[in-house]
C-alpha positions as CSV (number, residue, x, y, z in Angstrom):
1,X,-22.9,-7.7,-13.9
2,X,-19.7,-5.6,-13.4
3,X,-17.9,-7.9,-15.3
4,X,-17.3,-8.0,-19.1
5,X,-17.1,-10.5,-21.8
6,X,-14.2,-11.9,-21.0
7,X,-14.6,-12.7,-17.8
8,X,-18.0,-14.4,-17.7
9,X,-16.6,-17.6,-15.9
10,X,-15.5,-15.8,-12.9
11,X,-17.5,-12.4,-11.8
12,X,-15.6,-10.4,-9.1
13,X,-12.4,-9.0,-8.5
14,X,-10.0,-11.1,-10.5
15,X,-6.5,-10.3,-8.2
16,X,-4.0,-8.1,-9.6
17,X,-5.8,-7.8,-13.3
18,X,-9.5,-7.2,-13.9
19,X,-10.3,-7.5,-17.6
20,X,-11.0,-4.2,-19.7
21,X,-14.2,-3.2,-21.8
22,X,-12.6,-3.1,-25.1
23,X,-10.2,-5.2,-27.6
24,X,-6.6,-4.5,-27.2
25,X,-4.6,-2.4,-29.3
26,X,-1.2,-3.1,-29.7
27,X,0.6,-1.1,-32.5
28,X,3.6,-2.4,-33.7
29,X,3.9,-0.7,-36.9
30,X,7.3,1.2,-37.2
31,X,7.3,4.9,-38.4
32,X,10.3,5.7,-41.2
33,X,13.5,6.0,-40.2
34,X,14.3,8.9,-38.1
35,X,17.3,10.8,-39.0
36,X,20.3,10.2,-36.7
37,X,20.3,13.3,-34.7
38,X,23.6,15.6,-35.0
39,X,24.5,18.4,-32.7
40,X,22.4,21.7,-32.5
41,X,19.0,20.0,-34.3
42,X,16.9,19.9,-31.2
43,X,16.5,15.9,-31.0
44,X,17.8,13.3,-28.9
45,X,21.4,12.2,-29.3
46,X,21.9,8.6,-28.0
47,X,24.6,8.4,-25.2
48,X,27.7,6.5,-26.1
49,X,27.4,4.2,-23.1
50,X,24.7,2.7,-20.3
51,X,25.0,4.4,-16.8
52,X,28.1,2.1,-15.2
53,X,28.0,0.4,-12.0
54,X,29.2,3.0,-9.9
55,X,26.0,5.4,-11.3
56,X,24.0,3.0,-10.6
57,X,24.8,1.5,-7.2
58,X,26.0,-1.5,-8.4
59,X,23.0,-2.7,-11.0
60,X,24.1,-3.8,-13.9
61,X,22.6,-2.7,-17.0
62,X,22.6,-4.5,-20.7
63,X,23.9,-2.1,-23.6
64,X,21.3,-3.0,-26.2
65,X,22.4,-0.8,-28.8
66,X,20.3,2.6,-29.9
67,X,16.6,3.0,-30.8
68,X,15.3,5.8,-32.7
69,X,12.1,7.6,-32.9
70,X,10.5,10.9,-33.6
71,X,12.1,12.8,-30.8
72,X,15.4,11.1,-31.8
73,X,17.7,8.4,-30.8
74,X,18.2,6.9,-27.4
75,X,20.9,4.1,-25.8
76,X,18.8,1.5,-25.1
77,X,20.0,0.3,-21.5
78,X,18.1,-3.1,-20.4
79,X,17.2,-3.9,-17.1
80,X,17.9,-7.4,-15.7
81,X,15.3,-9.8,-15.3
82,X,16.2,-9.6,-11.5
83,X,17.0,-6.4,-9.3
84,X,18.3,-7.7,-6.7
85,X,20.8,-5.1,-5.1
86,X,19.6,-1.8,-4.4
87,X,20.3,0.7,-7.0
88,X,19.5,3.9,-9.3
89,X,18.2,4.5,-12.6
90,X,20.2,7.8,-13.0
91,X,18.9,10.4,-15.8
92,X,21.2,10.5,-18.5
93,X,21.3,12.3,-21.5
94,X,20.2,10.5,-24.5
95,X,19.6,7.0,-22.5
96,X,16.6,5.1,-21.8
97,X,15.8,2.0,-19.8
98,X,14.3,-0.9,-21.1
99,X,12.0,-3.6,-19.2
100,X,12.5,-7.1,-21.5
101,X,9.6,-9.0,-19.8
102,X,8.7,-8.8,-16.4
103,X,11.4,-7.5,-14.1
104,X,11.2,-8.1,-10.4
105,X,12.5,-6.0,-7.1
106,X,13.9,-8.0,-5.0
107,X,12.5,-11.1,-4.0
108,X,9.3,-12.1,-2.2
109,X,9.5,-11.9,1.4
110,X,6.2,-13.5,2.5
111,X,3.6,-12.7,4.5
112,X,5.7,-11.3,7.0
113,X,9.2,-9.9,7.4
114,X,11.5,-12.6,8.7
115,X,13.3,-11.5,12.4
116,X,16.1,-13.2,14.5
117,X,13.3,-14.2,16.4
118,X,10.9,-15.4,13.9
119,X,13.2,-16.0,10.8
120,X,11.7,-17.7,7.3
121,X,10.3,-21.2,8.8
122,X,10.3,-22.2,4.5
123,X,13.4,-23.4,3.2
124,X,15.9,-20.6,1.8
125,X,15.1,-19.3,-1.4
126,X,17.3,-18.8,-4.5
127,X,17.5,-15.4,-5.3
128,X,19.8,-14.4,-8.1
129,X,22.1,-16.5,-6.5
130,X,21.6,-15.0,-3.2
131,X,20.7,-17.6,-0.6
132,X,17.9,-15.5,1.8
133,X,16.6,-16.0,5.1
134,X,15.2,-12.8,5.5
135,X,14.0,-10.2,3.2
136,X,16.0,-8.4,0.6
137,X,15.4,-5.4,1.3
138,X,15.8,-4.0,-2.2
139,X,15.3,-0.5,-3.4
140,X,15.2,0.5,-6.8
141,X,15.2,4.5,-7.0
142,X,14.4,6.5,-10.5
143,X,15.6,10.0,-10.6
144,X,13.1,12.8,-12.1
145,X,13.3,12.9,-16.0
146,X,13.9,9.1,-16.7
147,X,11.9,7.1,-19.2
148,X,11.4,3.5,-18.8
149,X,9.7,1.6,-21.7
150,X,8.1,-2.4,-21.8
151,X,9.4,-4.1,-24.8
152,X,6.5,-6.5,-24.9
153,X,8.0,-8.5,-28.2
154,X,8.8,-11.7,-26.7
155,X,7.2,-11.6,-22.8
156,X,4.9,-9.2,-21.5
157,X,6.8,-7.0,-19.5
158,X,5.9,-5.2,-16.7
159,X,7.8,-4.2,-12.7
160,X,6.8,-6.5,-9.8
161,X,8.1,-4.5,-6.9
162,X,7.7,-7.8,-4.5
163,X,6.8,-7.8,-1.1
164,X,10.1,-6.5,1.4
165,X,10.9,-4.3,-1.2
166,X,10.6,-0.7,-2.3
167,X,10.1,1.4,-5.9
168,X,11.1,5.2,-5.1
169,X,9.9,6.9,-8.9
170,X,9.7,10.4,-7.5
171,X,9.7,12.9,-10.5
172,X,9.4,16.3,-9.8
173,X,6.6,19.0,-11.5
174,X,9.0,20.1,-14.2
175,X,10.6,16.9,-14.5
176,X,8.2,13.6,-14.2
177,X,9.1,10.0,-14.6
178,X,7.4,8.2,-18.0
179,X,7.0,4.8,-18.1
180,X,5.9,3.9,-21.2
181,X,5.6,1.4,-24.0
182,X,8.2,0.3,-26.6
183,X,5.5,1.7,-29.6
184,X,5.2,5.0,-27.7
185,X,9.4,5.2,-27.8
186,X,9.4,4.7,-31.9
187,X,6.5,7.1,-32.6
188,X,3.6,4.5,-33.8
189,X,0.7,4.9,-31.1
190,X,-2.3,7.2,-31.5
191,X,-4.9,8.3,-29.3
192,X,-6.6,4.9,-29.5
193,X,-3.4,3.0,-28.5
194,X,-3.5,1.0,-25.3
195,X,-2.5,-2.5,-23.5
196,X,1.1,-2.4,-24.9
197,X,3.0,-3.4,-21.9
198,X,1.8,-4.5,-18.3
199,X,3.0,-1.4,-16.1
200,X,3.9,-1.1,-12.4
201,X,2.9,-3.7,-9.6
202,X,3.5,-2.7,-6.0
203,X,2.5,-6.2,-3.3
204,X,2.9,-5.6,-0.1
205,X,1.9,-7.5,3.5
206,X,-1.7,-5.2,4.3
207,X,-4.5,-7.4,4.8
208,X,-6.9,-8.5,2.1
209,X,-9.7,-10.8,1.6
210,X,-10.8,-13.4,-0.8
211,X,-7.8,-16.0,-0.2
212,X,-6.2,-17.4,-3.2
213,X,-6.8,-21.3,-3.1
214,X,-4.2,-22.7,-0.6
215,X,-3.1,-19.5,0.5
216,X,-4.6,-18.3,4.2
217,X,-8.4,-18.0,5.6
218,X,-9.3,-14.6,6.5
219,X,-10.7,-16.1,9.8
220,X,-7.3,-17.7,10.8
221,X,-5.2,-13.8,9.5
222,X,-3.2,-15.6,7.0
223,X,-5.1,-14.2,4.0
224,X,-3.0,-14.1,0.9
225,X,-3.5,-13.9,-3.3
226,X,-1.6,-14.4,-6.1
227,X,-1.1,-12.6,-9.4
228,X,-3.1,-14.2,-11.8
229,X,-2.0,-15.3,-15.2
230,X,1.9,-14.9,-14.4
231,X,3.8,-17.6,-14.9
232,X,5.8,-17.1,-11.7
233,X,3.2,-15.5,-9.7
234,X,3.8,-12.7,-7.4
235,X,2.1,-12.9,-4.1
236,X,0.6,-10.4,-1.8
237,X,-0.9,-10.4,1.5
238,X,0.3,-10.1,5.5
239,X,-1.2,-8.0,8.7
240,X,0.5,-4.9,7.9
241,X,-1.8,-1.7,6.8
242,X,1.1,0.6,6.8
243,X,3.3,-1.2,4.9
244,X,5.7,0.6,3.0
245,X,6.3,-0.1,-0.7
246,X,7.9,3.0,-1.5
247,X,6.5,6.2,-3.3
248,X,5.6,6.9,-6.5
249,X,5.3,10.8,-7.3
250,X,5.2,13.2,-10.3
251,X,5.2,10.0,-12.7
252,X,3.1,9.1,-16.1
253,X,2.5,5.5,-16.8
254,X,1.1,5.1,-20.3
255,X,-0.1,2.2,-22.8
256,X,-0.3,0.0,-20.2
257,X,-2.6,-3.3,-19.5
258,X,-1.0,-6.0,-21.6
259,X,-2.9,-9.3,-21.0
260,X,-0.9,-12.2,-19.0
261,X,-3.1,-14.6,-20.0
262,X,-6.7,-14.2,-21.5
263,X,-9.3,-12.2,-19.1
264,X,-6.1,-11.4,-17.1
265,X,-4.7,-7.8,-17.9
266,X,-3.0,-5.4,-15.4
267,X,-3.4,-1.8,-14.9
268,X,-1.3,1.4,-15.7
269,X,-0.2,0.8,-11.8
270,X,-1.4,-2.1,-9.7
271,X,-1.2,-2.4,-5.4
272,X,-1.6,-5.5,-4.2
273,X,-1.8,-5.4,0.3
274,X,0.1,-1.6,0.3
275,X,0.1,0.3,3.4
276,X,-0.3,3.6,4.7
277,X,3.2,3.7,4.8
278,X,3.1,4.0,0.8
279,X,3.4,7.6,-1.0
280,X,1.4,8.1,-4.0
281,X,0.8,11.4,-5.6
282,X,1.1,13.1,-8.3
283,X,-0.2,10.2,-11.0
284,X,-1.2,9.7,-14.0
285,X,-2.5,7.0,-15.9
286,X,-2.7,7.4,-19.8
287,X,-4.6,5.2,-22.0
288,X,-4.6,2.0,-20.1
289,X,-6.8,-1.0,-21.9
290,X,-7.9,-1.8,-18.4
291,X,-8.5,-0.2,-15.0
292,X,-6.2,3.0,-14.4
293,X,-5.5,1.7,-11.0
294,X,-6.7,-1.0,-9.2
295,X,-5.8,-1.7,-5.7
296,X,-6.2,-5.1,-3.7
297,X,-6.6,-5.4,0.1
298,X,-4.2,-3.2,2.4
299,X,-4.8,0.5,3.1
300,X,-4.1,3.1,0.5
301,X,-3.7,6.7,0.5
302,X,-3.4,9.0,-2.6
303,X,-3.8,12.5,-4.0
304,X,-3.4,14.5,-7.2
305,X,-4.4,11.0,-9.4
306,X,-5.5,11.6,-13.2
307,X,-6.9,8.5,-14.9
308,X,-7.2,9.7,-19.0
309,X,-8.6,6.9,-21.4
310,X,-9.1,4.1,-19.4
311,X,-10.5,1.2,-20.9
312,X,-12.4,-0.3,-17.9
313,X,-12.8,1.5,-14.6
314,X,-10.4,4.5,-13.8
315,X,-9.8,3.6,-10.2
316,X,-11.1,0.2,-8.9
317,X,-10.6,-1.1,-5.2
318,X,-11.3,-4.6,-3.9
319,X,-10.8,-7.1,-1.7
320,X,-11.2,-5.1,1.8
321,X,-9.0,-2.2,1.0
322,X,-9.1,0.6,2.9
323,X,-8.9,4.0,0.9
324,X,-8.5,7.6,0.9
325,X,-8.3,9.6,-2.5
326,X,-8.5,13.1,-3.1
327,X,-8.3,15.7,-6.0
328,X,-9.3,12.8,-8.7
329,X,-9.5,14.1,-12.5
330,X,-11.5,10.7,-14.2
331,X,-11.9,11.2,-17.6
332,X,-12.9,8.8,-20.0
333,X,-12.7,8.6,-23.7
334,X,-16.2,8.9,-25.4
335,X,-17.8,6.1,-25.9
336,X,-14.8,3.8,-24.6
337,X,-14.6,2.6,-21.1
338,X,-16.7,1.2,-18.1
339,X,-17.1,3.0,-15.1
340,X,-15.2,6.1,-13.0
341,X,-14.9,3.9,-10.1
342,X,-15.9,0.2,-9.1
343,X,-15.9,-0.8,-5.7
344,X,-16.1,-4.1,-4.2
345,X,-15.4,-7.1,-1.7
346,X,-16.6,-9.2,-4.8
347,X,-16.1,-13.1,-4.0
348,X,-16.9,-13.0,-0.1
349,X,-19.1,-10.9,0.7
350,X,-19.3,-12.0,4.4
351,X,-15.8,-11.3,4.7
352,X,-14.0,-8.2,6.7
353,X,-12.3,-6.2,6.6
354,X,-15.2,-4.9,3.9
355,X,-13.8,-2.2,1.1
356,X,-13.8,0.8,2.9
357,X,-13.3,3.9,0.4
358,X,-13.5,8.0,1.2
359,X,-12.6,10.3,-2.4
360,X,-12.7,13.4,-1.5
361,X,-12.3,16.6,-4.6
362,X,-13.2,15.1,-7.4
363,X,-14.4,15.5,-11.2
364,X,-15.3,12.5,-13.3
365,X,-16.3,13.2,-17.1
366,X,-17.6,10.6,-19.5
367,X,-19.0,12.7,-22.6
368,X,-21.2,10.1,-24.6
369,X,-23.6,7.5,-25.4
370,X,-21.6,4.5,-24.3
371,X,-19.5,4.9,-21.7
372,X,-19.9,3.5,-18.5
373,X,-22.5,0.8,-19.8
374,X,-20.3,-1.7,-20.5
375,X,-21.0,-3.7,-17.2
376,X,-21.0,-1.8,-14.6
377,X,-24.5,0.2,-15.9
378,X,-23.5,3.6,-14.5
379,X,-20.6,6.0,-13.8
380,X,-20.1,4.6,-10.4
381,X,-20.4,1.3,-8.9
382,X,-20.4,0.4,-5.2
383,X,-21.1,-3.5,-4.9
384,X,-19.8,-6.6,-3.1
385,X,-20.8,-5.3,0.4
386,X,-18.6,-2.1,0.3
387,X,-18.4,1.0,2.0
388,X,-18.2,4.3,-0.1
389,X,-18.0,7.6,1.0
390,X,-17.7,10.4,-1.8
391,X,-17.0,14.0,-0.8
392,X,-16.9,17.3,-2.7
393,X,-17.5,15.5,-5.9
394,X,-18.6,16.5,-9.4
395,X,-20.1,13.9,-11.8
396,X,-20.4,14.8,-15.4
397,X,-21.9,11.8,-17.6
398,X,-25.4,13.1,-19.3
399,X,-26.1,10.2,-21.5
400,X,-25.9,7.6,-18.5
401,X,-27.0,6.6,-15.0
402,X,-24.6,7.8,-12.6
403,X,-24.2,5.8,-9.7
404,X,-25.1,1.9,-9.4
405,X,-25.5,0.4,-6.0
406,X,-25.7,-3.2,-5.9
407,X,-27.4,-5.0,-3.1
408,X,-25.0,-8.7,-2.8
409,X,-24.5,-9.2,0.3
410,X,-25.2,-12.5,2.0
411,X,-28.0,-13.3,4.3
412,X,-27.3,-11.5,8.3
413,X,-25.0,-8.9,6.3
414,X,-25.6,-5.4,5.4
415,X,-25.8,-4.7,1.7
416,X,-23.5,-2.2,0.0
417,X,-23.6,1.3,1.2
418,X,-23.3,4.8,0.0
419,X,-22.8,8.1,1.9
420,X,-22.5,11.6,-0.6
421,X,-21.7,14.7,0.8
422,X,-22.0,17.9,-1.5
423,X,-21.4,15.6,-4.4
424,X,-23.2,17.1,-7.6
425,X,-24.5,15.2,-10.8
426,X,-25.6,15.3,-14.2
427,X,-26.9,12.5,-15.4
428,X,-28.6,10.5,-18.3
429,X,-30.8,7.7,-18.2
430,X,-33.9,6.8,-16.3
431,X,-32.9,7.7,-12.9
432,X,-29.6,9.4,-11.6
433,X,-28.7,6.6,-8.8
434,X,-29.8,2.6,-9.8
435,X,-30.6,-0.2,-7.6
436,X,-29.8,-3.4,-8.4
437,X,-29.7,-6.9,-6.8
438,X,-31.2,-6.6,-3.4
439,X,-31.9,-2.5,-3.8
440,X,-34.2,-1.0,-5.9
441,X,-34.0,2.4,-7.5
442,X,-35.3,4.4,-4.3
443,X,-33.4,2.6,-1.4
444,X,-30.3,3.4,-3.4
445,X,-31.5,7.1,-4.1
446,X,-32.0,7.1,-0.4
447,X,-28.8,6.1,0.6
448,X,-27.4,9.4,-1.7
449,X,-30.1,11.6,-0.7
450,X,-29.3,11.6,3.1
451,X,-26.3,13.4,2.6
452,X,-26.0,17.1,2.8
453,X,-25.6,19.5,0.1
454,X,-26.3,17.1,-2.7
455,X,-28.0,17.8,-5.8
456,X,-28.6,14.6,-8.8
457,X,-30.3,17.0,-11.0
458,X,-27.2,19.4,-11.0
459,X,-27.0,21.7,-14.1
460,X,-22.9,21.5,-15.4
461,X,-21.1,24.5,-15.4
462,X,-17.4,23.1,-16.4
463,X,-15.4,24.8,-18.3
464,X,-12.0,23.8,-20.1
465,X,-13.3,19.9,-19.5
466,X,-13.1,19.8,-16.2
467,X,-12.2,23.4,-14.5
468,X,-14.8,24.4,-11.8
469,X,-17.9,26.8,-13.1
470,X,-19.8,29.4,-11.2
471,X,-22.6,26.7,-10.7
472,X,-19.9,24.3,-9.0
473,X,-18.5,27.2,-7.2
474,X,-21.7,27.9,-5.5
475,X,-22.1,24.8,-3.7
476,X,-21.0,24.3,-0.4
477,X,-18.2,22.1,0.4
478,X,-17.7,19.4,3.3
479,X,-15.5,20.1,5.7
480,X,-16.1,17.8,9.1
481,X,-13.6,15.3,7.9
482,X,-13.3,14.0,11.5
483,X,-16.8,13.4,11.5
484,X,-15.8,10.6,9.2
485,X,-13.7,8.2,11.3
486,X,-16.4,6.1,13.3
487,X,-17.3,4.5,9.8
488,X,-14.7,1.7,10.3
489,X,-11.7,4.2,9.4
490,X,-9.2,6.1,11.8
491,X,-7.0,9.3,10.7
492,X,-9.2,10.1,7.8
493,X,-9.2,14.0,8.6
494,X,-4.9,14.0,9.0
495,X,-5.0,12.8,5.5
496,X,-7.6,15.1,3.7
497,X,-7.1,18.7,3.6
498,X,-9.9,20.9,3.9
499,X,-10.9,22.7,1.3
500,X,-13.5,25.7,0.4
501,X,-14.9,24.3,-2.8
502,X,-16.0,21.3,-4.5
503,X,-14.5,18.9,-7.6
504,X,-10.8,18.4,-8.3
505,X,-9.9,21.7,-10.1
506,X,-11.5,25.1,-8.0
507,X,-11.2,27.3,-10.8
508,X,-8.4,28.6,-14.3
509,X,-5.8,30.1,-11.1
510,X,-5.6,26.3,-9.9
511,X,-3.3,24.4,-11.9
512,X,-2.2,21.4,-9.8
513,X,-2.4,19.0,-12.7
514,X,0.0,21.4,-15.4
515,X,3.2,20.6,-16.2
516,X,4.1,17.0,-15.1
517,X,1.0,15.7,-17.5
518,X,0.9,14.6,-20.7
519,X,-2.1,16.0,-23.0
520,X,-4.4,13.3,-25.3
521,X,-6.3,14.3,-28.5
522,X,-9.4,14.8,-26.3
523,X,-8.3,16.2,-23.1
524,X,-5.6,18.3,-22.7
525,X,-4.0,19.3,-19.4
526,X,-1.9,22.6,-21.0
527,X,1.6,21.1,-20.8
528,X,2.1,21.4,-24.2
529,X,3.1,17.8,-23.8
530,X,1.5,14.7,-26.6
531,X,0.9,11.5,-24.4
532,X,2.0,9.8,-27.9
533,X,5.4,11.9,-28.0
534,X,8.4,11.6,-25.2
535,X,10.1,14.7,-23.9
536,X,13.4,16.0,-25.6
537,X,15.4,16.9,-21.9
């Protein structure tokens, strides 16, 4: 039932792409000619040359002549298909970086590293002519201020950042990193743009469940999947839940979730088995045609993540991650979209590790008849025998249901569970929280009722979209984060800081999510920043 049209065939977490909602938009109309920009006019000037070896640390970068837009003209510096040395994207006046297809980090290092002791037991792998016996060990850094665009014309590009290997994309508040689509670059898209490009995929060795075919039993520890609809899939999977794939901070990743192959579309950003080890903060996902994250197996901690327009879910997690998420902004486009959050083990239910998942300080908006009933009936869904454990949260969708809990699991195996502490809702519909499957209406209502401080009849109080009202600032908050850890996770209350009020955004004095955002046509963050326009400096 959480699944939509186009993927009928196969219900349940579909690897590293979960289809969207709605059709895909991909504008490719070019504005008119921009005028070439000349010294003093405020526009972009295009650089004279790509970054050279030595800026880069030795990658070498394609001169691919100038492309012009709106905000000006920019050298157009291409990535190879390849990455395989570690280097820097280094920000450069008037130069952008281009992704032609689907550019990899390194190269796959399998389920686990390789050691003197336990090198590859496969044969040695090609890799850009490298001959490997152990991982790569590649690391491909982007200073603050860069824009990276997918040129989707012939390939559907998108970064694979493959397993032994790193992405450090750390922006800063005044400066954050865009990646962004080709149409964005030359001015076309609109508010309704989306799925131009495939965005970023981070695989990594945690463990996950629901074995591609051929790859691993979870009974035997060698679970591992495979991208679906790549022609040269990436793979993720291992026993590490603190692997470390890098960190992505203070970064935008917009007009994402281009379809590999049909039913098959990836997110804005995309972790397949990442660790603990993994930074991620600071994130926002901008108009993405499916989920605006979606994370697979592995353990996963974020904070600060702003999902704006997504088409399907804005933050789905399957396959027996393990998750901690705080101060969440979800906001949904009216009438477009599926769910805030979906939540599952979907495939194999009797499987463990099951989908463990704590959000702490959030806000989640849909504004009209529509969203959130595409498949998933609600503005949340917990399913596929998960865990999910929402704190301090504010749910804002008065046309719809707002939470689904659906009964799956096998016989001998508990069903899907909620906990809810001083989580507040207003809600549409017949009833606030939905059974379905093997639990009606009340056993899921009781499942959110035995929490403390909860109220599903909440009277909304926002202001600005999503800013905390008095109503929201009266409600007590949860603070016993350690109480948290005998429900299957450890180091839960080192992660979450405790705070004194409820939802994502206390009041107007906090301003966490100003500055490094982009604003839409129907939410805007006060950056003075158009997701469909690129920054000047």
């Amino acid at each position: 039932m959480g699944c939509s049209a186009f993927a009928l065939a196969g219900c349940g977490a579909d690897d590293i792409s979960s289809p969207g909602a709605g059709s895909i938009d991909v504008d490719i109309n070019n504005p008119a000619p921009t005028p070439t920009p000349t010294p003093g006019t405020g526009l972009v000037e295009a650089a004279s040359e790509c970054p050279g070896a030595a800026a880069t640390g030795g990658l070498a970068l394609s001169n691919d002549g100038i492309i012009t837009g709106p905000e000006g003209s920019w050298r157009v510096c291409t990535l190879p298909s390849l990455v395989n040395v570690s280097s820097t994207l280094p920000k450069q006046a008037g130069v952008i970086y281009r992704l032609n297809g689907r550019v990899d980090v390194g190269c796959d290092g399998g389920f686990a590293a390789p050691t003197s002791a336990a090198p590859r037991t496969t044969s040695t792998v090609a890799c850009g002519g490298r001959s490997l016996t152990a991982d790569t060990n590649v690391t491909l850094t982007i200073e603050p201020g860069v824009i990276v665009y997918g040129d989707s014309t012939t390939a559907a590009s998108w970064l694979a950042v493959n397993r032994g290997n790193k992405l450090i994309a750390n922006g800063t508040a005044t400066s954050p990193i865009i990646f962004t689509s080709l149409q964005n670059v030359r001015g076309s898209n609109n508010n309704d743009s989306q799925g131009q490009w495939g965005g970023v995929v981070l695989l990594g060795r945690g463990i996950t469940t629901d074995c591609s075919e051929g790859m691993g039993t979870v009974a035997g520890q060698n679970c591992e999947r495979v991208t679906e609809g790549a022609a040269d899939p990436a793979n993720f999977g291992g026993r590490d839940n603190t692997y470390n794939a890098g960190s992505l901070q203070y970064v935008q990743i917009r007009f994402s979730g281009y379809s590999l192959a049909p039913g098959n579309e990836l997110q804005s950003l995309t972790g397949g088995g990442i660790g603990t080890g993994t930074t991620l903060d600071y994130i926002q996902s901008v108009n993405s045609s499916d989920d605006g994250s979606e994370f697979f197996g592995g353990a996963m901690n974020m904070k600060h993540y702003i999902a704006v327009n997504a088409d399907d879910d804005s933050l789905d997690l399957d396959t027996g991650v393990q998750a901690n998420v705080q101060y969440a902004l979800l906001l949904q486009k009216a009438s477009a979209g599926d769910a805030f959050f979906e939540f599952d083990s979907n495939g194999n239910e009797a499987d463990t590790p099951r989908t463990h998942i704590t959000v702490g300080n959030f806000t989640a908006i849909q504004t009209a008849v529509g969203s959130g009933n595409s498949g998933d009936q609600a503005g949340g869904l917990v399913r596929g025998n998960a865990d999910a454990t929402f704190l301090n949260g504010v749910i804002y969708t008065p046309d719809n249901e707002c939470l689904r809990v659906n009964g799956s699991a096998p016989a001998g195996t508990d069903a899907a569970s909620l906990a809810a502490h001083s989580v507040v809702m207003t809600c549409g519909g017949d009833t606030p929280v939905l059974g379905t499957g093997s639990l009606d209406n009340a056993e899921a209502a009781a499942q959110f009722n035995a929490g403390t401080n909860n109220n599903a009849t909440f009277t909304s109080t926002l202001t600005s979209t999503f800013v905390n009202g008095a109503g929201e600032g009266a409600v007590t908050p949860f603070t016993n984060y350690a109480s948290l850890n005998t429900q299957g996770q450890t180091n839960i209350s080192s992660f979450f800081t405790t705070e004194t009020y409820i939802g994502a955004v206390e009041n107007s004095s906090d301003l966490w999510f100003r500055g490094w955002t982009c604003d839409t046509t129907n939410v805007s963050f006060g950056s003075n920043s158009a997701c469909t326009a690129l920054p000047t400096t």
